[in-house]
C-alpha positions in Angstrom: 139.1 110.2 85.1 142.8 110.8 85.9 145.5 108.4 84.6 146.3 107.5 88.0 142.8 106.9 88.6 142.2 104.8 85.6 145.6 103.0 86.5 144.3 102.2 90.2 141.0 100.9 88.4 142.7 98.7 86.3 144.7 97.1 89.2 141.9 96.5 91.0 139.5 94.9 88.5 143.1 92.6 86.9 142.7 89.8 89.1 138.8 89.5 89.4 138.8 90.0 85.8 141.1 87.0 85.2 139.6 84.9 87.1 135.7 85.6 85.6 136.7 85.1 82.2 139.1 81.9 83.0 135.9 80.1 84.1 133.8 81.2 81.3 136.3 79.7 78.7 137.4 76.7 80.6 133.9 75.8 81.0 133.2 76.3 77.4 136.1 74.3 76.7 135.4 71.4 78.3 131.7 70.8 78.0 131.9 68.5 74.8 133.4 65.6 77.0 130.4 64.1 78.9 128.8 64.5 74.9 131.3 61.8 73.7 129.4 58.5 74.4 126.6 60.1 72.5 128.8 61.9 69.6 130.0 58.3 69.2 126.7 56.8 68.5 125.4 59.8 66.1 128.6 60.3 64.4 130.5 56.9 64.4 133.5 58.5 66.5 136.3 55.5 67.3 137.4 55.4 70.7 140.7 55.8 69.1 139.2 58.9 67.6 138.2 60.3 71.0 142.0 60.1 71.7 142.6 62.2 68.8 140.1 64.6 70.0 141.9 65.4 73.0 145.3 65.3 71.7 144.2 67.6 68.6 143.3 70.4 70.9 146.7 69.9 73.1 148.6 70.2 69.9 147.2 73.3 69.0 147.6 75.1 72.5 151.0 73.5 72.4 151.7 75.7 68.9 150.2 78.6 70.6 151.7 78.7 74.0 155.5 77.4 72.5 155.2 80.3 69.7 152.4 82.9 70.8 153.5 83.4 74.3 156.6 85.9 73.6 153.9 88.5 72.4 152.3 88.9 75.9 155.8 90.0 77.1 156.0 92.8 73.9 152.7 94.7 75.2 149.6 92.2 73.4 148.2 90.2 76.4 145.1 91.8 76.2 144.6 91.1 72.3 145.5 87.3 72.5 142.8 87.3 75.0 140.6 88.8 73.0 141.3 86.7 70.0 141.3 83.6 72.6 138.0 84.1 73.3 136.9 84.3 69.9 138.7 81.4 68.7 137.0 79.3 71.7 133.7 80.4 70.5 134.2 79.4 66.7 135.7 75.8 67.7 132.0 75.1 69.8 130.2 76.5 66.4 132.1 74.2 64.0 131.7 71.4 66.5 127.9 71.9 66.6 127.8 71.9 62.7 130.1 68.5 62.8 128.8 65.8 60.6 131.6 63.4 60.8 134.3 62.4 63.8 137.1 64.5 62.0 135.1 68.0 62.4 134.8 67.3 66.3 139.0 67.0 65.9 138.9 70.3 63.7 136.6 72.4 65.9 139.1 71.2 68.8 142.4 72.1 67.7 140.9 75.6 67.1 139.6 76.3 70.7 142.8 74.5 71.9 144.7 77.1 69.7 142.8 79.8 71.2 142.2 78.7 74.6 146.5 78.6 75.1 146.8 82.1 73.8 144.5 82.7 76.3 145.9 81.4 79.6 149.2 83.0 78.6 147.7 86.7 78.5 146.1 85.8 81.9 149.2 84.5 83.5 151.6 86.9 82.5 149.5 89.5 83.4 148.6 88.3 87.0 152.8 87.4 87.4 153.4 91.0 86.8 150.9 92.2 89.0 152.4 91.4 92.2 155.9 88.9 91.9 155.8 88.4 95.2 152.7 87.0 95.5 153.0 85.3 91.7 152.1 81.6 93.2 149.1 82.8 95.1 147.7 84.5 91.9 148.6 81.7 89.7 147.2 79.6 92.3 143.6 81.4 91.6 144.1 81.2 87.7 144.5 77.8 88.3 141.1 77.5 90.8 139.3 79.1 88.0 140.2 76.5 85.4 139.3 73.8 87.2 135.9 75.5 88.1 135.3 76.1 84.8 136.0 72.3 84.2 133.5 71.5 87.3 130.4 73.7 85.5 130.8 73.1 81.8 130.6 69.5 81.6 128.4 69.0 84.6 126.2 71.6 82.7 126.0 69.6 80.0 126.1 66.4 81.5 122.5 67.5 82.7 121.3 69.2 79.3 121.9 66.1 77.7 119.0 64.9 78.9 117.0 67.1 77.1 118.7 68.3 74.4 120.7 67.1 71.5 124.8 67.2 71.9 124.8 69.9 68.5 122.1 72.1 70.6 124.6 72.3 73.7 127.4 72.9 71.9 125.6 76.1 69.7 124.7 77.1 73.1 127.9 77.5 74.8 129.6 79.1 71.5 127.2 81.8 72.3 128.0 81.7 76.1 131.3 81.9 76.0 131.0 85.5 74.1 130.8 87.0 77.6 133.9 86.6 78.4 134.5 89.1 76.6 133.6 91.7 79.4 136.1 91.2 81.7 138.8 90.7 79.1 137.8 94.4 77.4 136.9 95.7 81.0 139.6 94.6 83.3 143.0 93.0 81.0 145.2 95.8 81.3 149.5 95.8 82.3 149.3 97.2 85.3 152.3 99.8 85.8 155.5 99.4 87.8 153.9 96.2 89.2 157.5 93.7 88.7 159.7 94.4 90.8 163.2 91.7 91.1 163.7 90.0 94.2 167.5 90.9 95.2 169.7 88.8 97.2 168.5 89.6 100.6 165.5 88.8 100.0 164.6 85.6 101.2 160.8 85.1 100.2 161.9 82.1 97.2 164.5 81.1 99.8 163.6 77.2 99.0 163.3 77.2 95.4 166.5 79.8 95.9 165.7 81.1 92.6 166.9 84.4 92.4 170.4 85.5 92.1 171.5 89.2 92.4 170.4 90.0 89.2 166.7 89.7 89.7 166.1 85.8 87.5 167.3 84.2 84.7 166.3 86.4 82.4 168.8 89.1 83.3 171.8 89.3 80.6 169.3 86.8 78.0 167.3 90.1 76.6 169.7 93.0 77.7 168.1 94.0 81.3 170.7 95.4 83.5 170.0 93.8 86.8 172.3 96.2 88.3 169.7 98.7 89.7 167.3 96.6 91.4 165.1 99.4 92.6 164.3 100.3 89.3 160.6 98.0 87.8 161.7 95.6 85.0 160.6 96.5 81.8 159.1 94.6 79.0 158.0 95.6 75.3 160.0 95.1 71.7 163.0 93.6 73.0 161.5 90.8 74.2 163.0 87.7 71.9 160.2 85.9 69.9 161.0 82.7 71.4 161.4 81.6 75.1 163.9 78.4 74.4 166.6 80.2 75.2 165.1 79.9 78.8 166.0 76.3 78.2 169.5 77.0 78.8 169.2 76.4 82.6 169.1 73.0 83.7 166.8 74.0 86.7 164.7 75.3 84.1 164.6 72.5 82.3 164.2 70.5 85.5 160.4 72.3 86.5 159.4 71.7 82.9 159.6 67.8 83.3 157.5 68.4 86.3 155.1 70.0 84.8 155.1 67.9 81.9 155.1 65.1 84.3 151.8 66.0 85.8 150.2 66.6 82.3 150.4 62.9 81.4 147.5 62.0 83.4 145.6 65.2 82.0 146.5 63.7 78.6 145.8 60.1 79.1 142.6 59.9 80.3 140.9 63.4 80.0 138.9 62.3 77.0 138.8 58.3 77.7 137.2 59.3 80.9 133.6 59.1 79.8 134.2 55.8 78.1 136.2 54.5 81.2 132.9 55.4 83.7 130.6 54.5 81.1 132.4 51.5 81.0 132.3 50.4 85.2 128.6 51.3 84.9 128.4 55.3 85.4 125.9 57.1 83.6 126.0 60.4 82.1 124.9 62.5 85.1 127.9 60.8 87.0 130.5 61.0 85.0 129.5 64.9 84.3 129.4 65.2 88.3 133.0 63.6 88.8 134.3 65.8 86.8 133.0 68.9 89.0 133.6 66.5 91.8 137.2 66.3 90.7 137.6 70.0 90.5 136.2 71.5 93.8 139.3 70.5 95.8 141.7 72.1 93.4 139.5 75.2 93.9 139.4 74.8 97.5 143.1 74.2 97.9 144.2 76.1 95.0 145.1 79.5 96.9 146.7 77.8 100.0 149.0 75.5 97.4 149.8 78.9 96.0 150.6 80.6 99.0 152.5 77.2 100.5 154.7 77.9 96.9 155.6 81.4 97.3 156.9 80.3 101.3 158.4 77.2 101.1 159.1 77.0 97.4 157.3 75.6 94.4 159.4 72.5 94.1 158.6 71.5 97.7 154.5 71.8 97.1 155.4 70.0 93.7 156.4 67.5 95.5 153.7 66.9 98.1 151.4 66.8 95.8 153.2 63.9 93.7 152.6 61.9 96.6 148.9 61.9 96.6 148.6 61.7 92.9 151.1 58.9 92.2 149.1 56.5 94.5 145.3 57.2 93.2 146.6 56.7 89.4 147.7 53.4 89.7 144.5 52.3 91.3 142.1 53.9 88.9 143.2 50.4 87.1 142.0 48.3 89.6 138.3 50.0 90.0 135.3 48.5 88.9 133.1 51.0 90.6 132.2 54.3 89.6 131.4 55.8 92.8 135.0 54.9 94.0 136.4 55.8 91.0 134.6 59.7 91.7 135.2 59.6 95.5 138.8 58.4 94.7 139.3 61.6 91.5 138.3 64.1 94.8 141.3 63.3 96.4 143.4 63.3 93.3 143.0 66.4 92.8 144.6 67.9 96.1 147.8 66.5 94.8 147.0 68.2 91.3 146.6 71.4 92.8 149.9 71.2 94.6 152.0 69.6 91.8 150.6 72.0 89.1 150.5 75.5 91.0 153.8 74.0 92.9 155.2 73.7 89.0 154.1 76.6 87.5 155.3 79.2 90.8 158.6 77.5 90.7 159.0 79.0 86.9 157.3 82.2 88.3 159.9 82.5 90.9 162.6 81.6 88.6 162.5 83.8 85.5 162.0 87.9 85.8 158.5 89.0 85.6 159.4 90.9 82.2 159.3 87.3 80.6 156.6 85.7 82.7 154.2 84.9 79.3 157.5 83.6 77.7 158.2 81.4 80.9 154.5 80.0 81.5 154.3 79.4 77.6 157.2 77.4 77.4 156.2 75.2 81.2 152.6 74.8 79.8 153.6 74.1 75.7 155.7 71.3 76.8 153.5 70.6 79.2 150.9 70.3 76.4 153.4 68.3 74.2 154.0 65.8 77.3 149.7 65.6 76.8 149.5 65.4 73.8 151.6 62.6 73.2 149.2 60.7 76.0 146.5 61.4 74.5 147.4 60.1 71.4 148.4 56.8 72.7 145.4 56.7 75.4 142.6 55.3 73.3 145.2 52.8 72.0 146.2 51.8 75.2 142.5 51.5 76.5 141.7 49.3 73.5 144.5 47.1 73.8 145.0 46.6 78.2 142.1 48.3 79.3 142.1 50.6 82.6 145.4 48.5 84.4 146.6 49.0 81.4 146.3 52.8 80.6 146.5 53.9 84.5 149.3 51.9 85.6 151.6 53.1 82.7 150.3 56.3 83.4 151.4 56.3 86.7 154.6 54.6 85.9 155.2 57.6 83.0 154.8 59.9 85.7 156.9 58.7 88.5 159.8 58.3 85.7 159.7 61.9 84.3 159.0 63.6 87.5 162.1 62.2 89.2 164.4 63.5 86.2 162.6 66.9 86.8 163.3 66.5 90.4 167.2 65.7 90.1 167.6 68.7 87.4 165.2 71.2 89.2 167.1 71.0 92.5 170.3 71.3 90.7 173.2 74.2 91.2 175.4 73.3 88.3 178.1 75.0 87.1 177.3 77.6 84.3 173.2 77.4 85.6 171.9 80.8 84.9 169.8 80.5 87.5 171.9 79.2 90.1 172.9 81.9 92.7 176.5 83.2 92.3 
């Protein structure tokens, strides 16, 4: 095989190959949830603990994606997948073995660790695959997650009833080896593939976030924007650390609304199972909202993307914060849990839109040469924004209950996403990003 056959390979299989194995660890990743009521009776886990379950593993992707992320931009995206995958695997093994509520929070800050390395190689490599079309493609990444989230715990939401929690949990360790394949098959930088947008070109029009010299980046790590013909390049000079993005006030701006957006994720991710256990949902259910959650995001997921790359990411962003806004506040007034599942299928529309809207306005904002630096610092604060939710959730849902932990949610929200709004939409003097 030629090198421009085995180059026109690797194009084609990227995005089919990102997608495959994003659903294979997402669902790995998120099968121990519908397994907490019953982890709490075997192993005398605290709801408090269960918040510390969930925040643990948002830490650690938080580490990864904040620190890790720079080396998909110097040539090792397809080894942080690799090692992603692995690291996934080993978290489900030492949760299996788990004898006490502490193990469970060990085994999930490793596949949190590994799973954030993960996403990075995926994204950056799909941003540099086509630019143009980086919201569409993120847009898919993020479809694949949320599948993933729809089969794992509804998977084990149903094995539960046959099997013991440490069975399931050996079970997908073991699974979640074959995503290996399309990482070592198809996770390959495809050549000459990021190309800047110049001035005339009016595709980011609304997000507006590309000045002559191609994003941001130009002038931070020594790109001369000057010949915009000419594919941006990427490799050793990349700097180990993307917070000198965070010299942009836009920039700044889309992180809040991403981090805004990642509360909810945060605060009731892992008290979910208690909360539907709680208004009379058993098991099956609450496995089955969560795939019930995800199958709009899937559905939607490519049009928000596409919506992104033609109106701007900021304008899907906020779309979608009108739907979510709304159905957070009332999760704290439901006593049903068939409303409560009906009402999680139309939340997730507006997640689609805020989260794709969020991460292509970064995509459309910073050069494709730094697109694992850019998504790593949007989804590590993101995580931090979680993390810090999830910490408090099980404190909140012990002390107020549901008003309690969805109406502050929802007030959180609103509060950080209008800051990001103000700041994202700004042209200050001195903005890198704003057009000269």
């Amino acid at each position: 095989m030629s090198p421009q056959q085995r180059a026109h390979r690797q194009r084609r299989l990227l995005v089919p190959s990102v997608v495959a194995a994003m659903v294979i660890l997402s669902s790995a990743s998120f099968v121990i949830f519908p397994l907490i009521p019953a982890l709490q009776g075997t192993l005398g886990v605290s709801t408090a603990e269960i918040g510390y379950l969930a925040a643990a593993g948002f830490a650690a992707a938080l580490v990864a994606e904040l620190l890790v992320a720079p080396a998909a931009d110097r040539g090792h995206a397809r080894l942080m997948a690799v090692i992603g995958v692995v690291m996934v695997a080993g978290s489900l093994g030492l949760s299996a073995l788990a004898t006490e509520g502490w193990h469970l929070i060990a085994g999930r800050a490793v596949g949190g660790f590994g799973f954030g390395i993960f996403v990075i190689a995926a994204s950056a490599l799909i941003v540099r695959f086509d630019h143009a079309r980086s919201g569409e493609l993120l847009g898919r990444l993020g479809a694949a997650e949320l599948a993933g989230i729809a089969v794992g715990p509804l998977a084990s939401g149903i094995a539960l009833a046959f099997a013991a929690p440490s069975a399931i949990l050996a079970v997908s360790a073991i699974v979640v080896l074959l995503a290996l394949i399309p990482v070592l098959v198809g996770f390959f930088e495809a050549a000459h593939v990021a190309t800047p947008v110049t001035a005339g070109d009016s595709r980011f029009r609304h997000d507006d976030p590309h000045p002559p010299t191609g994003g941001i980046a130009a002038g931070v790590i020594g790109f001369d924007g000057t010949d915009a013909d000419r594919a941006l390049r990427f490799g050793a000079s990349a700097p180990r650390t993307s917070l000198d993005l965070l010299r942009s006030p836009r920039i700044i701006g889309i992180v809040l609304l991403y981090a805004a957006v990642m509360v909810p994720t945060g605060a009731y991710d892992g008290i979910w199972p208690r909360f539907m256990a709680d208004i009379g949902a058993d098991p099956v259910l609450t496995a089955a909202s969560y795939a019930l959650f995800a199958l709009p995001y899937v559905l939607v997921a490519g049009w928000a993307g596409r919506l992104a790359d033609r109106r701007g990411g900021v304008a899907a962003y906020a779309r979608g914060l009108l739907i979510l806004l709304p159905i957070v506040t009332l999760y704290g007034f439901v006593g049903n849990p068939w409303l409560a599942t009906g009402m999680g299928f139309v939340e997730s529309t507006g997640q689609a839109l805020a989260f794709i809207g969020a991460a292509a306005a970064m995509a459309h904002a910073v050069d494709p040469a730094r697109a694992g630096s850019a998504q790593g610092l949007l989804r590590g604060i993101g995580l931090a924004a979680a993390t810090i939710a999830a910490g408090v959730s099980g404190l909140a849902y012990e002390a107020g209950g549901a008003t309690l932990l969805f109406v502050g949610t929802a007030v959180t929200v609103l509060v950080v996403a209008g800051v990001g709004l103000l700041l994202a939409r700004s042209r200050r003097a001195g903005d890198p990003s704003a057009r000269s």
